[in-house]
C-alpha positions as CSV (number, residue, x, y, z in Angstrom):
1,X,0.0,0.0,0.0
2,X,2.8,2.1,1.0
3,X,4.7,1.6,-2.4
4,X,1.6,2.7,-4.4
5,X,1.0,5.9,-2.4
6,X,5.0,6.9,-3.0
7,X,4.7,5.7,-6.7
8,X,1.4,7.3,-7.4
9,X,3.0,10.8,-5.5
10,X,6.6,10.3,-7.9
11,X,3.9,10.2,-11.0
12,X,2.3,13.3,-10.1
13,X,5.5,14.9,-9.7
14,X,7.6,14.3,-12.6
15,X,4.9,13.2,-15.8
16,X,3.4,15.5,-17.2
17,X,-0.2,15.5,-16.1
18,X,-1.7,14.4,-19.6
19,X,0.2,11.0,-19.5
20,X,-1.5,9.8,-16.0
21,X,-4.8,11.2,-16.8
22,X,-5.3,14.2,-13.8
23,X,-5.2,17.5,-15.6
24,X,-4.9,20.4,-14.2
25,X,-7.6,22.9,-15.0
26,X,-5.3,25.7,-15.3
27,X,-3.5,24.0,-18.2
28,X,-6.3,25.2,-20.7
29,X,-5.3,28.9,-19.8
30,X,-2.5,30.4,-21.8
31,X,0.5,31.3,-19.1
32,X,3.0,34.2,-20.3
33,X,6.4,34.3,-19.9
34,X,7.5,37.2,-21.9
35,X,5.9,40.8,-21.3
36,X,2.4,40.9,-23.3
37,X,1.2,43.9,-25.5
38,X,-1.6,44.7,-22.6
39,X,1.3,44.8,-20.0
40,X,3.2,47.4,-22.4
41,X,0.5,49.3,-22.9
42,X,-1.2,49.2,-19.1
43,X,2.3,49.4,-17.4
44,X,2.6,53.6,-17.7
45,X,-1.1,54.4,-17.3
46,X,-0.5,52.2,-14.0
47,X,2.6,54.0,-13.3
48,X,0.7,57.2,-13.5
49,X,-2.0,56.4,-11.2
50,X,0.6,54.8,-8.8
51,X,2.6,57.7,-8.4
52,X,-0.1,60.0,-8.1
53,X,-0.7,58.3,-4.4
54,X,3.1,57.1,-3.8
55,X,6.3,58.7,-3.3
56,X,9.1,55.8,-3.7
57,X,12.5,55.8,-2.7
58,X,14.4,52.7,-4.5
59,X,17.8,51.6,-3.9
60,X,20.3,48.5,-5.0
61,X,18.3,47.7,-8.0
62,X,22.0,47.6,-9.8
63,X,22.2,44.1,-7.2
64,X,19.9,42.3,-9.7
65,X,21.3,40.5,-12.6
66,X,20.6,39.3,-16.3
67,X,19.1,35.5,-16.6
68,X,17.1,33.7,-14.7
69,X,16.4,35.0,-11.0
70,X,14.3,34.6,-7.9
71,X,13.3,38.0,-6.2
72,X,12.1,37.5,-2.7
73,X,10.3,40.3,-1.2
74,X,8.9,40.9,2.3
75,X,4.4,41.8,1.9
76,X,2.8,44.5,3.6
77,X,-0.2,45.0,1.3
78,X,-1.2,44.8,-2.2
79,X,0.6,47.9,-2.9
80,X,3.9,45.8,-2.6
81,X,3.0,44.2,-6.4
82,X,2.7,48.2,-7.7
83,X,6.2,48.8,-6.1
84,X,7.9,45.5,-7.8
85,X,6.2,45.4,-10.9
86,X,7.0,49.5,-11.4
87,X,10.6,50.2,-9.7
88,X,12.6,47.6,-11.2
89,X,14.8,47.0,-13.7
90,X,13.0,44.2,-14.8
91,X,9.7,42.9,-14.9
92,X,9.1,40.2,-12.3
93,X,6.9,37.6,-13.1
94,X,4.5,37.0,-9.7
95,X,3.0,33.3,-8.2
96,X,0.1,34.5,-6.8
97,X,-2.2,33.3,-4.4
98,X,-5.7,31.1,-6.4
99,X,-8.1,33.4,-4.8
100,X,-6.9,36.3,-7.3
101,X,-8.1,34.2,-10.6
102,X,-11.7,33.5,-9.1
103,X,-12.9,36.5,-11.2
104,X,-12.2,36.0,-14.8
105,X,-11.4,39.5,-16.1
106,X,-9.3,40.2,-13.0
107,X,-7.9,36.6,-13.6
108,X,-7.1,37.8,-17.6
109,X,-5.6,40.8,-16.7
110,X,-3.3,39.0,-13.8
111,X,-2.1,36.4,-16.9
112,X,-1.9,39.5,-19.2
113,X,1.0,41.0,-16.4
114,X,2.4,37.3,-16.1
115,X,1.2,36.6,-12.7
116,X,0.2,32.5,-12.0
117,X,-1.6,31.0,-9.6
118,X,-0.8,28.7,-6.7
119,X,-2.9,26.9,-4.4
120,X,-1.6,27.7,-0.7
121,X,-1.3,25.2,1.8
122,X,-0.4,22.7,-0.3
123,X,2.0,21.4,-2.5
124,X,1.2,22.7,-5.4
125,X,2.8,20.5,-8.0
126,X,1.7,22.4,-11.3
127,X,2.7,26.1,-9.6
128,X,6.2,24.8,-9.5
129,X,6.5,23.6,-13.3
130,X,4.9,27.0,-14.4
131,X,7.4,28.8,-11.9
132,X,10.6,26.6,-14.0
133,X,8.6,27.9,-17.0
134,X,9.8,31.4,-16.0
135,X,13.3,30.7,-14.9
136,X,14.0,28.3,-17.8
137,X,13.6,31.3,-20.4
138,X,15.6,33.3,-18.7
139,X,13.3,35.7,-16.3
140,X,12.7,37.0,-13.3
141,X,10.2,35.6,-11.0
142,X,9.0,37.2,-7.9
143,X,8.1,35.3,-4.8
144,X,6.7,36.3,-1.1
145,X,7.7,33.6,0.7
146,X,5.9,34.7,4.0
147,X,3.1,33.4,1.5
148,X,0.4,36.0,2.4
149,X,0.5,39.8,3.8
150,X,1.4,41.0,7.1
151,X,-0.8,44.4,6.7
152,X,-2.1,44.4,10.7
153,X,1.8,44.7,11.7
154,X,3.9,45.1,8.5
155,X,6.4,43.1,10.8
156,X,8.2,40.5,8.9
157,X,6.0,36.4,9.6
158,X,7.7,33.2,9.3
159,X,8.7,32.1,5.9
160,X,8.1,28.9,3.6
161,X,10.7,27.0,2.0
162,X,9.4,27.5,-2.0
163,X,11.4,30.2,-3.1
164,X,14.8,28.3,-1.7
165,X,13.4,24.8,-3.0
166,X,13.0,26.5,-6.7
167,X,16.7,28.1,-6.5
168,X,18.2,25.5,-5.7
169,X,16.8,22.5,-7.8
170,X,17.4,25.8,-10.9
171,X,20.6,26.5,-9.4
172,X,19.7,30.2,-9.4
173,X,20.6,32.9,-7.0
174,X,17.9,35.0,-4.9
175,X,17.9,38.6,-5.1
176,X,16.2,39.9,-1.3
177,X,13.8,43.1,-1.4
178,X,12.7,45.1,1.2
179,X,9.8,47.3,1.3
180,X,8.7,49.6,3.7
181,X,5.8,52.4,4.0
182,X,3.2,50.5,2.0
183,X,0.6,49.6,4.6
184,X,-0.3,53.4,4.3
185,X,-1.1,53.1,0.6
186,X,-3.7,50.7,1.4
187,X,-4.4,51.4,5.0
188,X,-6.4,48.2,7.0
189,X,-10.1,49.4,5.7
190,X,-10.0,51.7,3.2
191,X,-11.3,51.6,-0.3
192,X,-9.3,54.1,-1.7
193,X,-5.5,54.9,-1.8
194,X,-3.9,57.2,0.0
195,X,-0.5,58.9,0.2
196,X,2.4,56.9,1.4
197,X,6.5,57.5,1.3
198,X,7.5,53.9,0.5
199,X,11.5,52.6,0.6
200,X,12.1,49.7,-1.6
201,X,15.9,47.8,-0.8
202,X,17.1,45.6,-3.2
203,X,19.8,43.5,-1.8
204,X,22.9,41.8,-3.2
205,X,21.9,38.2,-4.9
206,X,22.3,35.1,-2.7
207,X,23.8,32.1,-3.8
208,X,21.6,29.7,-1.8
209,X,23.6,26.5,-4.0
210,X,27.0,27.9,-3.0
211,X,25.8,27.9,0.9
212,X,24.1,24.1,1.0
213,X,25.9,21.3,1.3
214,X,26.4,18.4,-0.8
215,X,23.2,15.9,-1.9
216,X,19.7,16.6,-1.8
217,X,18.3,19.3,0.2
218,X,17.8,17.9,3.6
219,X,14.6,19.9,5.6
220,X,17.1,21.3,8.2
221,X,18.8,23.3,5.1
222,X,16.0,24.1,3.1
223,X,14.9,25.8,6.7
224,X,18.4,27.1,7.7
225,X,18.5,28.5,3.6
226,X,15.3,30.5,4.4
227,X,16.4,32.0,7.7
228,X,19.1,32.9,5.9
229,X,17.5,34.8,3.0
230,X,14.7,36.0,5.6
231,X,17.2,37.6,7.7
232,X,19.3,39.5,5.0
233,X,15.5,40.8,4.1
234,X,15.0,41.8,7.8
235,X,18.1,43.9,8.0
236,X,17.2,45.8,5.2
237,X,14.0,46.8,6.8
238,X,13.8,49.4,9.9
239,X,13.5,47.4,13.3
240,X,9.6,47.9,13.7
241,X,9.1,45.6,10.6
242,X,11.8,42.9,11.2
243,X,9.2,41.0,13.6
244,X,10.3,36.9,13.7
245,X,13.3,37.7,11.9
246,X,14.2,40.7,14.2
């Protein structure tokens, strides 16, 4: 019985899901891994509005570099995907949370800007091979790996293991980000935007590959990795947001 479950778990993991006959739903959905004409064409109307409400100070963008890349950011609010997608050098391409496709023209215009779904709280098989997808042409994907906002505090929650799991079976680096000042863009409440002075840090990449030791990833590195990464994010941020990491 045992053998079955591992064998019918290695299946779902490495065949494509046509050749064992559980498709995923999402597979009938064009994904985008280059930057769309909508995106070009939304991106400074977007700008606009953004900066109409938000005064942002960026520094260390130089740190991130050509190819494929992880980004790993801290998330305040919502605001945090206006301060990635716009400041950097770069467009980042975002795993976000399931509930964001519910709606289909907020669902089109999320796969219009590159963003994917991913089921949360669990191990979202499918997430992972469109999140290769991105890294195996060469761009930048963006990951919270807190894996949901810490808008009541802003402080900094314990991390997940995903965005260290994906950089090291890519052998990529991870580039940290720190933001700062959004939870007044989107105070806890409010419909509308409001004015908010927001810092964005963009640290110097970590080779998470270079820092693990040799064989498979045991649990006690992929944790020790993400403390790692969470705690270079921390520093960047003032004290008052560093919370678990602190």
């Amino acid at each position: 019985m045992l053998s079955r479950l591992l064998f019918s778990r290695l299946l779902n993991e490495v065949l494509p899901t046509s050749l064992h006959g559980t498709a995923d739903p999402r597979d009938r959905k064009q994904w985008y891994t280059h930057e769309t004409r909508v995106l070009k064409v939304a991106r400074p109307l977007v700008s606009l509005w953004f900066h109409t409400f938000a005064d942002v100070q960026v520094e260390g963008t130089e740190n991130i570099p050509s190819g494929p890349v992880i980004l790993a950011s801290n998330h305040i609010t919502m605001a945090d995907v206006f301060v990635l997608g716009l400041e950097l050098p770069r467009h980042p391409y975002f795993m976000g949370k399931a509930e964001l496709f519910k709606t289909p023209v907020v669902g089109w215009v999320y796969r219009k800007f590159g963003t994917f779904p991913v089921h949360r709280g669990e191990a979202d098989v499918w997430a992972f091979r469109q999140a290769a997808n991105v890294l195996n042409v060469g761009q930048m994907l963006a990951m919270f790996p807190e894996g949901t906002r810490s808008r009541r505090t802003a402080a900094l929650r314990p991390a997940k293991t995903g965005a260290v799991r994906l950089a090291l079976r890519h052998r990529v680096s991870i580039v940290p980000a720190a933001i700062s000042g959004s939870e007044t863009f989107f105070a806890h409440g409010a419909f509308a935007p409001r004015h908010a002075r927001i810092h964005l840090s963009v640290g110097e990449p970590i080779d998470v590959a270079a820092l693990a030791p040799p064989g498979p990833p045991s649990y006690e590195t992929l944790t020790s990795l993400t403390t790692h990464v969470m705690k270079t994010i921390a520093a960047m941020l003032p004290p008052a947001y560093r919370g678990v990491y602190a």
